[in-house]
C-alpha positions, 0 to 999 in steps of 0.5 A: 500500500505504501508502495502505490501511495508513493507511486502515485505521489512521483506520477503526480509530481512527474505530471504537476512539476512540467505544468507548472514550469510550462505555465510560468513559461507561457506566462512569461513569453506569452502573457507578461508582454500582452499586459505590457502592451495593453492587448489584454487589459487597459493599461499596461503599468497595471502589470509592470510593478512586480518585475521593476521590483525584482529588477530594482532588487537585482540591481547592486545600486542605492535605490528610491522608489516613488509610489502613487497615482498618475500625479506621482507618475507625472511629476516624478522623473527620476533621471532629473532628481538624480542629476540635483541629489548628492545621494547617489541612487537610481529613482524610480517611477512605479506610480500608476492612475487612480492608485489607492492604498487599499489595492497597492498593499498587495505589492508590499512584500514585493517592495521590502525584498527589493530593498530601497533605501527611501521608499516616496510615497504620494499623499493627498485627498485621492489616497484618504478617499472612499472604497465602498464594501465590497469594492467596485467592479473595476477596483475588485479586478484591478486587485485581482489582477495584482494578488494573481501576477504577485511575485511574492504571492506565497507571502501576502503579509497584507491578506490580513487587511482585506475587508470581510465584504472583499474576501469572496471576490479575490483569488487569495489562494494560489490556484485562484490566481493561476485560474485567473491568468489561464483566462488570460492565456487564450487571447494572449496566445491568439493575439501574439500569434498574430503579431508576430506573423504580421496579421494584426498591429498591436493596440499602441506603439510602446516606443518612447518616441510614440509618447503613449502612455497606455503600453509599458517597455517589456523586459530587456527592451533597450527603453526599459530602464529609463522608463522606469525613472521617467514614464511616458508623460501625458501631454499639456492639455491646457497648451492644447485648449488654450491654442484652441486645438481641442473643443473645449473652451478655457471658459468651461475647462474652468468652469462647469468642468473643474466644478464636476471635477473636484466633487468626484468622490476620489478626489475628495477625503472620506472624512473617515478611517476607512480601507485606504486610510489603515492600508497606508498605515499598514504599509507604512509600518511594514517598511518602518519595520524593515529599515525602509525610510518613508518620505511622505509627500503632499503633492501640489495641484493646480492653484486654480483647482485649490482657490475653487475648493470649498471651506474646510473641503479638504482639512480631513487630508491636514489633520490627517497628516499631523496624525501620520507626523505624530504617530509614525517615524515618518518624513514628511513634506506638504507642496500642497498648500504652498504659494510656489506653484503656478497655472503653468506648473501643470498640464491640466487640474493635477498632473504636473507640467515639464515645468512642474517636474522640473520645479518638483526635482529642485525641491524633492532632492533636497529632501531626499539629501537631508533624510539620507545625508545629514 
């Protein structure tokens, strides 16, 4: 009897061991770059994180790491502050649209083993905002999608943070997740298929030059690294309407437009403890905890945007940073509030101008020199 059990056993293993390496191949060779390019899904950053961390973990050099939304991704170019810092390091960019502290959690693990030294994380009103229980139908596959292409999945140290309203919605065990991905697989073969033998284009160019946010540099490609410093940028939006090249009016951009703008739910605080709120914690002391410097940073909006802001409308985000300040041994640096910034700094309500980064590589390097050199 023991014999046949240990049979069966070497017959399983002799059949489960080949799938999985197939699965991580066709993951890798097939999969991987259909996410990349945003054949399969709608952006392609939405796939990059956990290969830049084990790139940054690989890598022998200093390095700080910048997480947030499409506003940390707009103003932050790594290239630049490392050119104005004493500290030598490589910085990089892994900040993506409509990041909430909730779903970022899941690459927590990921972060701490690839060991930066300074870990610059966006704060502002979309980071306290609203998640509803159970999430949206958006939010829950966003967070699906990272928990399955996690390169730490057998760790998941943040599993313990997801809302009991969230729980029967995502692939937490380890076929779930690879269940999701084969749903991947079929349209990612099909569509690679037919790029390579010249039937179909891809969706977006994702050469630098191409200017297109939506699609990521694969692995190995010769724009990889220094599109993990500076991504692709939106362009000025505001150039483009006051040049009269888009339909829109300046009159109803900063109009009836800014005013449905500032009244979304994201970009206003809660006004509560809420998911958001308690994962930022959550992350915050995980770095803490592994020696990771944090550096908060309020980053600034438009000052036409804040002068249009109602009475106290945002001082849920002021006392909230006092709490982190005071509870937390964190750095902080508010660019919110601050009279520096201009109309030009930014190429619409929130995402900053060439002259924006520019302006936020001057200040931010300085902060960087004083936690990490004085």
């Amino acid at each position: 009897m023991k014999k046949e059990v240990s049979d069966l056993f070497v017959s399983f293993s002799t059949l489960i061991i080949p799938i999985f390496i197939s699965s991580q191949l066709l993951l890798t060779s097939t999969v991987m770059p259909r996410l990349y390019d945003a054949t399969v899904n709608d952006l392609g950053r939405y796939s990059f994180t956990f290969d830049a961390y084990q790139y940054i973990e690989q890598d022998n050099e200093n390095s700080v790491i910048a997480i947030g939304s499409s506003k940390m991704r707009e103003v932050f170019d790594g290239i630049e502050i490392s050119s104005l810092t004493e500290f030598d390091a490589v910085y990089y960019n892994l900040a993506y649209a409509g990041d909430r502290p909730y779903v970022r959690m899941v690459e927590i693990d990921a972060i701490i083993e690839s060991e930066p030294e300074i870990v610059i994380v966006e704060f502002g009103p979309n980071y306290l905002s609203k998640l509803n229980s159970p999430m949206s139908d958006i939010m829950l596959n966003r967070m699906s999608h990272l928990i399955s292409i996690n390169s730490e999945w057998y760790s998941a140290s943040w599993s313990e943070m997801v809302d009991d309203n969230d729980l029967p919605h995502l692939p937490l065990d380890r076929v779930s997740q690879l269940e999701y991905l084969q749903a991947l697989t079929p349209i990612s073969v099909e569509k690679t298929i037919a790029y390579e033998l010249g039937f179909e284009d891809p969706p977006y160019d994702c050469e630098r030059e191409s200017n297109n946010v939506r699609c990521v540099p694969y692995i190995g490609s010769p724009d990889y690294l220094e599109y993990l410093q500076y991504p692709t940028q939106f362009g000025n939006a505001l150039e483009r309407i006051k040049g009269g090249f888009r339909s829109t009016t300046i009159e109803d951009f900063y109009g009836h437009m800014l005013d449905d703008y500032i009244n979304r739910s994201y970009h206003n605080p809660e006004g509560t403890i809420n998911k958001n709120i308690l994962s930022l914690e959550f992350i915050i002391d995980s770095l803490i905890n592994n020696g990771i410097e944090v550096l908060l940073v309020g980053l600034p909006y438009n000052p036409i945007l804040i002068d249009r802001l109602a009475d106290g409308q945002w001082q849920y985000y002021n006392s909230t940073l006092d709490y982190f300040n005071t509870k937390y041994s964190v750095h902080t640096v508010d660019y919110l509030w601050t009279d520096y910034w201009t109309e030009e700094d930014f190429n619409d309500y929130t995402h900053a101008s060439r002259m924006g980064e520019i302006k936020f590589a001057e200040l931010i390097s300085k902060e960087i020199d004083k936690i990490m050199l004085e």
